[in-house]
N, C-alpha and C positions, 0 to 999 in steps of 0.2 A: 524391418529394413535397417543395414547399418549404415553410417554415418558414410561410408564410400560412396553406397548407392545413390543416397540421397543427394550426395553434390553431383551426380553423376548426371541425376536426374534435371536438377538444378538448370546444368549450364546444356541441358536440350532445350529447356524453355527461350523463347524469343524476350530480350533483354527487356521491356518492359512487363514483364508476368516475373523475370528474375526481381526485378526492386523492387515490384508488388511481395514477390515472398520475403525477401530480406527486410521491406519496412515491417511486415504481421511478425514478424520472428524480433526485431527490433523494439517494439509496442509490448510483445509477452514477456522480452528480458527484462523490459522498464517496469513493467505495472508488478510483475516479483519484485523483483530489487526493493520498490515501494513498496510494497505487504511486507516486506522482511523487515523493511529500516522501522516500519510503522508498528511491528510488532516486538522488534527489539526494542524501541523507544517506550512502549506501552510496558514493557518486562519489568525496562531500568526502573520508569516513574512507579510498577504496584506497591512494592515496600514501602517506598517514600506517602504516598498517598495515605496508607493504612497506621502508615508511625506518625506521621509530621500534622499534628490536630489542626495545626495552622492552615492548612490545605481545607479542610471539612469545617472552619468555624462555622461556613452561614449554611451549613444544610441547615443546621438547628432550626432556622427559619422555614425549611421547604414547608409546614405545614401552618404557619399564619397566614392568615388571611393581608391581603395587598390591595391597598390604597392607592390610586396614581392621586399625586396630589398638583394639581392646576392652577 
């Protein structure tokens, strides 16, 4: 279906079924745009993560044993 159709189709629907599609269309551009920023932001920081030891001092710990002290 092209993009003519679809508005075509659109503006036969009765106006509240139109702002029901225009919000689900509005919710799919946001939660992309989110996976994009979150997966450019995950890009920038892997380098940094894998060079900068400073980021990783306390795995060293993942495998001691933890005390909560009271």
């Amino acid at each position: 279906m092209k993009t003519n159709e679809i508005i075509q189709e659109i503006q036969k629907l009765p106006i509240q079924k139109r702002i029901f599609v225009i919000e689900k269309a509005l919710q799919t551009l946001r939660r992309q745009s989110n996976t994009n920023q979150m997966n450019l932001a995950a890009d920038d920081l892997f380098a940094e993560y894998h060079s900068n030891k400073e980021l990783t001092v306390f795995t060293n710990l993942d495998f001691e044993d933890f005390y909560e002290a009271r």
